[in-house]
C-alpha positions in Angstrom: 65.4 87.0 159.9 67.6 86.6 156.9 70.7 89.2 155.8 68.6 90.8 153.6 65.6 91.0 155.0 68.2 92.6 157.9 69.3 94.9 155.7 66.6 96.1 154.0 64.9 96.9 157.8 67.6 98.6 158.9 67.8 101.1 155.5 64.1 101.5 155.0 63.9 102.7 158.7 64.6 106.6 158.6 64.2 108.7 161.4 61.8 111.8 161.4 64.6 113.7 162.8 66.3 113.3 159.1 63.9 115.9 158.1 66.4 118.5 159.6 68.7 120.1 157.1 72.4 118.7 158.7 75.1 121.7 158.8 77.9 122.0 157.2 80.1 120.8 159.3 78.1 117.7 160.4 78.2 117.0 156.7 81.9 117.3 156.0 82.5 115.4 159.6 79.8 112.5 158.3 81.6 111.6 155.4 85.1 111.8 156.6 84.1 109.5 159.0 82.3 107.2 156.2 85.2 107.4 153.8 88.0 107.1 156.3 86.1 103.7 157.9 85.4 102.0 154.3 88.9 102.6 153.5 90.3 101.4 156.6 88.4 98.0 156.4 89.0 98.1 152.2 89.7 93.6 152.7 85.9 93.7 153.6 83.9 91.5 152.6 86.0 90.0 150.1 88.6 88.2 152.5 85.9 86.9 154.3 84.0 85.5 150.9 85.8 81.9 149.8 86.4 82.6 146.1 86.9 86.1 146.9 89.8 86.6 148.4 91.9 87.5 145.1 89.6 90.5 145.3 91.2 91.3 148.4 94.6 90.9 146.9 93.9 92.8 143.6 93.2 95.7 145.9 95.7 94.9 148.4 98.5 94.8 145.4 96.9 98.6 144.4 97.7 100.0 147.6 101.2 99.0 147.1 101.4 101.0 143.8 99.8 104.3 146.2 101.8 103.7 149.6 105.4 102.9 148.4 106.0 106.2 146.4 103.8 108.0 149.5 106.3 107.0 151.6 109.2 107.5 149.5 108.4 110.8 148.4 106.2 112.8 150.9 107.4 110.8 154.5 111.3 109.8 153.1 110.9 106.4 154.7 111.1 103.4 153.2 107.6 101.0 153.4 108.3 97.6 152.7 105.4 95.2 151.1 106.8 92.1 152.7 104.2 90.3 155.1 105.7 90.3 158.7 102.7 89.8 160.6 103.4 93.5 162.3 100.3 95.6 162.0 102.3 98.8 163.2 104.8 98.4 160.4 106.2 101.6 158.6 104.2 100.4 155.5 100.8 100.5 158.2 101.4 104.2 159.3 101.9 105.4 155.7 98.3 103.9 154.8 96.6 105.4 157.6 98.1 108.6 156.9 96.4 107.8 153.3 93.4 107.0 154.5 93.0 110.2 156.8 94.0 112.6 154.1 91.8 111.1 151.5 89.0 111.0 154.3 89.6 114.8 154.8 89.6 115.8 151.5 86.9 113.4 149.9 84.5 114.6 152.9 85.3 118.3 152.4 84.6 118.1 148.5 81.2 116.4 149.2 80.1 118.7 151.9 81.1 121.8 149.5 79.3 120.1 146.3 76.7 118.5 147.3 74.6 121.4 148.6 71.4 120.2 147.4 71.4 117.0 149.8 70.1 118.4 153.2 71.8 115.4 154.9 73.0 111.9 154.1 70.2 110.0 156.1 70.0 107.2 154.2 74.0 106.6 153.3 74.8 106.9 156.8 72.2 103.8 157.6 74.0 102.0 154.6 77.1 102.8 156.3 76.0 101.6 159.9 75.2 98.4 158.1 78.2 98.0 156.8 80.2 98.9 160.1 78.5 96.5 162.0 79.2 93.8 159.5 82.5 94.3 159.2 83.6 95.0 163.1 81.5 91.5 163.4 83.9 89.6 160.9 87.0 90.9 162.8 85.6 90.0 166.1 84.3 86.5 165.1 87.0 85.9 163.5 89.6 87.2 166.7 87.1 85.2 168.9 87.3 81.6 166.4 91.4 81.9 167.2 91.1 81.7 170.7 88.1 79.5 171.2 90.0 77.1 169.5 93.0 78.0 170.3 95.5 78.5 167.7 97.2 82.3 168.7 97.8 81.8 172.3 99.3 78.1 172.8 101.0 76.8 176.1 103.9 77.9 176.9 106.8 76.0 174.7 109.6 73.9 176.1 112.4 76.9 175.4 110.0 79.2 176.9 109.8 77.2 180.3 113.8 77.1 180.5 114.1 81.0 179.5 114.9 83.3 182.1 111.9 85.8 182.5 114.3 88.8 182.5 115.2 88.0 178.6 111.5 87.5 177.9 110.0 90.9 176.0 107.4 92.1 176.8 105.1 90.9 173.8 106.5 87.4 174.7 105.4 87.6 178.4 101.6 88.5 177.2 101.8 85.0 175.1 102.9 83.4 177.8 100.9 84.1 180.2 97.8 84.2 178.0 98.6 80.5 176.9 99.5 79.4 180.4 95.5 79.5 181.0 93.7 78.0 177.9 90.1 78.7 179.8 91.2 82.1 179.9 92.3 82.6 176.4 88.6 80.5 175.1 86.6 83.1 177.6 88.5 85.9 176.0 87.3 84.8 172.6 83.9 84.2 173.2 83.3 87.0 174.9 84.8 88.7 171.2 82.2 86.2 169.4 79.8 87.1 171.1 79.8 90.6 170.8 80.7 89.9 166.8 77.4 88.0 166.5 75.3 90.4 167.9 76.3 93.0 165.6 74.7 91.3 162.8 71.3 92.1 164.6 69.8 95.2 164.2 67.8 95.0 167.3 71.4 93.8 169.3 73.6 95.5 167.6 74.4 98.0 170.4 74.7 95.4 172.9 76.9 94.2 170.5 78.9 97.3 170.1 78.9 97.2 174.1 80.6 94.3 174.3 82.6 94.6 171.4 83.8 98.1 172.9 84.7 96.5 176.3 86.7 93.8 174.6 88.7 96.1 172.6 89.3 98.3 175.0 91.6 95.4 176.8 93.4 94.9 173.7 93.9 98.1 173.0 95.9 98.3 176.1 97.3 95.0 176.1 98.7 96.1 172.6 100.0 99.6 174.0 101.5 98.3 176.9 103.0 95.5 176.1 104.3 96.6 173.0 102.2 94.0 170.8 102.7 95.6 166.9 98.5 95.7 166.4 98.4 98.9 167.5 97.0 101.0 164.7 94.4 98.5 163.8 93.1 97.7 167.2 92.5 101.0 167.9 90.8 101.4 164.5 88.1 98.6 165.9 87.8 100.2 169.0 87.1 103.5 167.5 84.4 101.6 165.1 82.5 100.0 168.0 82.4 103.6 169.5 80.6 104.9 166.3 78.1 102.2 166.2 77.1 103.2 169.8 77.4 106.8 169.3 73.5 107.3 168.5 72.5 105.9 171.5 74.9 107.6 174.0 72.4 110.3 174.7 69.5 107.3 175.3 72.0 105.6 177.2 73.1 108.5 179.5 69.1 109.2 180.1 69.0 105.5 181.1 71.7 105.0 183.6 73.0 108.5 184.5 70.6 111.9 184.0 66.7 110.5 184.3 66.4 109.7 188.5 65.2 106.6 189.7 61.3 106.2 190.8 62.6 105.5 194.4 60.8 107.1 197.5 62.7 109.0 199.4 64.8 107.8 202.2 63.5 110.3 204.6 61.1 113.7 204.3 62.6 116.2 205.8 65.2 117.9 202.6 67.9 118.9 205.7 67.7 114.9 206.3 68.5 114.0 203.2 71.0 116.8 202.5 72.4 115.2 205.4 72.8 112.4 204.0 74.0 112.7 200.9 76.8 114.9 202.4 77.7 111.8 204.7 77.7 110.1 201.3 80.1 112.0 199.9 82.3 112.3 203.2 82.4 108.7 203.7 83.6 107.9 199.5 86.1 110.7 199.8 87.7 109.1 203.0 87.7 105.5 201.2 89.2 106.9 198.6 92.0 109.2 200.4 92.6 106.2 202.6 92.7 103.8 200.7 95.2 105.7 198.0 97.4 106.7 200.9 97.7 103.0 202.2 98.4 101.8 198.4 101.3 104.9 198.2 103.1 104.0 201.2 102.8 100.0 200.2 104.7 101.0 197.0 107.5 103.3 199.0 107.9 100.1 201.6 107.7 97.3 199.7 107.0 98.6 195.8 109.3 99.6 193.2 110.0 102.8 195.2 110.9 101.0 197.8 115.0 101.4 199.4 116.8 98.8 197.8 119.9 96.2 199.2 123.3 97.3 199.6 124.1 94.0 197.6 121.9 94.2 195.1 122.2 92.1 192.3 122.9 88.6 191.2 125.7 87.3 192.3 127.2 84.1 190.7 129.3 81.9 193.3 132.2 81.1 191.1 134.4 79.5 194.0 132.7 77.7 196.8 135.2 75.2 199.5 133.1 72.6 201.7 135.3 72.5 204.5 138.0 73.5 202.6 137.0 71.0 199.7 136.5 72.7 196.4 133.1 72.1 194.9 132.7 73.4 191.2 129.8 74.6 189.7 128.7 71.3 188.3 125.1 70.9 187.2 125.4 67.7 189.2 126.0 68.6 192.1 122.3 70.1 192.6 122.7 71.3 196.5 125.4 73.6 195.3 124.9 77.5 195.5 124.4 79.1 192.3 123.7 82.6 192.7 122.8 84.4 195.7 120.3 87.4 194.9 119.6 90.3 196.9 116.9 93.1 195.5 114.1 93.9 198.5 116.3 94.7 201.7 113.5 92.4 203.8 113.9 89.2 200.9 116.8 87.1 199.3 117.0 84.5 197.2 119.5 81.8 197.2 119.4 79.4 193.6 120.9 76.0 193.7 122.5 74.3 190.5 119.3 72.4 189.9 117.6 75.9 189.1 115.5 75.8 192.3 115.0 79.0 193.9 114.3 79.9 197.7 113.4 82.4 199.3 114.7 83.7 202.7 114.2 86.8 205.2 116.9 88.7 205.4 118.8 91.0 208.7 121.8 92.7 207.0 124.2 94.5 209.3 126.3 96.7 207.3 128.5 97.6 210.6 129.3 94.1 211.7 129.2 92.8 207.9 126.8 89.9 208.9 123.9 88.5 207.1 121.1 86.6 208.8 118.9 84.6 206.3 115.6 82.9 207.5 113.8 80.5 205.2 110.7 81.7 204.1 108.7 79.1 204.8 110.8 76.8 207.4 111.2 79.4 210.0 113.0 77.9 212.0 115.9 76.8 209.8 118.3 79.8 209.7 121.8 80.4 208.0 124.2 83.5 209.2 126.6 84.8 206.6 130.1 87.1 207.3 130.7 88.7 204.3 133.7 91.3 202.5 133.5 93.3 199.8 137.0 93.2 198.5 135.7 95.4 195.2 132.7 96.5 193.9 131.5 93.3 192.0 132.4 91.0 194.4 131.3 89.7 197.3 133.2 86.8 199.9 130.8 84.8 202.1 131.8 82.4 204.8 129.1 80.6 206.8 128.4 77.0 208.7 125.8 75.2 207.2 124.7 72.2 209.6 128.4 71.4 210.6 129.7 71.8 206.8 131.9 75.0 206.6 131.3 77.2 203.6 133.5 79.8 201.6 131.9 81.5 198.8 133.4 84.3 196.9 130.7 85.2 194.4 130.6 88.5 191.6 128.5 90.5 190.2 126.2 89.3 187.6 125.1 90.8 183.8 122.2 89.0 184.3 119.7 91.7 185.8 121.5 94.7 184.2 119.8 95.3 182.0 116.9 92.5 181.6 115.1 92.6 178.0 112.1 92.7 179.8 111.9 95.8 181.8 114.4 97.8 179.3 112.8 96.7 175.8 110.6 100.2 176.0 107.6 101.3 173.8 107.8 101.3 170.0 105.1 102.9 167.4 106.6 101.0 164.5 107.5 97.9 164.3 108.3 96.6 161.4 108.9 92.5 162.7 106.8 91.5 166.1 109.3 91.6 169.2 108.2 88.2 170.6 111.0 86.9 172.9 
């Protein structure tokens, strides 16, 4: 079927229900919801048309002239004009302001004048139309980006050798999104997929479905990792909801309210009362079990968990081999870097080559002993005395197969306070925060 043979199916087909006279306030909502959508997708189509695109810019350029004095004069911010690549920019939140109050008031002014239209049956299948085409460009077009992938890339040299502590949080969700590449291309065509079929009337909800599902992981990618796309990912989540909305009362007959044709499991009503109560017994224990067992694996081993007395990272600045000094030379790979202590059941011991192991720990705070097991070598062991001749530092002495060892280490700035865990939540950005 061609566009506009699509189109002209999907307008022509009015329901008998549009007979009814709308209210007032289904009026007003209808066309805030219209206007507000067309104005929050005002590049489309013309960024997606080759030729076009100046349209775009024309318009684009206009809402500078409306947005800068906006934000000037009625917020007393400054919005800048300048291309960043944030979506969650000052500039962003002023135009959305725009769009809601023009929305607001546009829709009012319609509902109170145009009193002779009993309802706006046939705009709002113009505007369904246009919804669907335009939430498919944005999710063909997020979908082309990672099926051949262009936004998330493998991981770059300067990103392998960066501690992950210094890493933001936007930058971790690169990371680890380019560190799969099947991943990132399944992601998109899922997002394809669900763009194409909104150009189908007859898929267009399984469209929206999809399209929903996808964008309701960005959303919260975006949210909680602090990724500045915020305002407009939400917007296409919100606009795959719409599209569905007609059919949520279909789709709640289907799969929740109208019961199954099944025969009963047994006659007798006090059996299957019985039944059914077991039901609900058995779930409730799952559940309460299996949220107890999660809540005490967070106090024991989770962030709630009791921490090591000698917490931290702890840089060996002096270490004597049998009373030999041995500087911290990259060289000199076997030596002791930093000794780390977080979990009081785990340490970590890093060499000058960067490698990292991990060891079981038995700290006796009486006797000042440490006794560390290697995590996967069992039966290699190393015991540790240790002082604590001030706060931020920390003297160990151990043998090491015949070699004895005299470490006085201090306390590191490097898990203060690490970008990652301390860089927060931000609703503007005004640059993206990808570190």
């Amino acid at each position: 079927m061609s566009t506009i043979e699509l189109a002209s199916s999907e307008v022509s087909a009015v329901p008998a229900a549009a007979e009814t006279a709308w209210p007032f306030v289904k009026r007003w909502v209808f066309a805030f919801t219209v206007i507000f959508f067309v104005l929050g997708n005002w590049w489309f189509p013309w960024a997606y048309i080759p030729g076009l695109d100046k349209v775009a810019e024309w318009i684009g350029k206009g809402w500078d002239v409306v947005v800068v004095p906006v934000a000037a004069h009625v917020f007393h911010v400054t919005a800048s004009t300048a291309q960043t690549g944030s979506g969650d920019s000052t500039y962003s939140y002023v135009a959305f302001a725009i769009y809601i109050a023009v929305a607001l008031a546009a829709g009012l002014a319609c509902a109170v004048l145009d009193r002779t239209r009993a309802h706006y049956e046939r705009v709002r299948q113009f505007f369904r139309l246009f919804l669907r085409y335009a939430l498919a460009a944005t999710m063909i077009s997020y979908g082309a980006f990672k099926v051949i992938p262009s936004q998330f890339t493998p991981p770059t040299l300067d990103r392998l050798v960066e501690p992950i502590g210094a890493a933001s949080p936007m930058g971790i969700l690169w990371t680890f999104m380019g560190a799969s590449l099947p991943y990132v291309v399944l992601t998109g065509m899922v997002e394809m997929i669900g763009g194409l079929l909104l150009t189908m009337r007859r898929t267009a909800l399984l469209g929206a479905l999809i399209s929903a599902g996808a964008m309701a992981n960005v959303v919260a990618l975006n949210f909680c990792y602090d990724v500045p796309v915020k305002l407009n990912s939400t917007l296409y989540l919100l606009e795959a909801l719409v599209i569905a909305a007609p059919d949520f009362r279909r789709m709640a007959s289907v799969f929740v309210l109208q019961p199954r044709d099944e025969r009963p499991l047994f006659r007798k009503k006090w059996a299957m009362r019985s039944v059914v109560a077991a039901g609900v017994l058995l779930t409730a224990t799952i559940t309460f079990f299996s949220l107890r067992q999660s809540d005490e694996s967070r106090r024991t081993g989770g962030y709630l968990a009791p921490r090591s007395p000698l917490r931290g990272v702890w840089s060996v600045d002096e270490l004597t081999d049998n009373g030999a000094s041995r500087p911290p030379l990259t060289t000199d790979v076997n030596r002791w870097r930093r000794f780390i202590f977080d979990s009081p059941r785990t340490a970590n011991i890093q060499f000058m080559s960067d490698a990292r192991f991990r060891y079981l720990i038995e700290l006796n705070e009486k006797a000042k002993t440490i006794k560390l097991t290697d995590w996967e070598h069992r039966n290699r062991v190393m015991s540790f005395a240790y002082a604590r001749p001030g706060a931020r530092t920390l003297v160990l002495d151990s043998t090491v197969d015949g070699h004895k060892m005299h470490a006085v280490c201090h306390l590191s700035e490097l898990a203060a306070k690490p970008l990652l865990t301390t860089r927060g939540f931000h609703w503007i950005n005004e640059f993206p925060f990808n570190r």
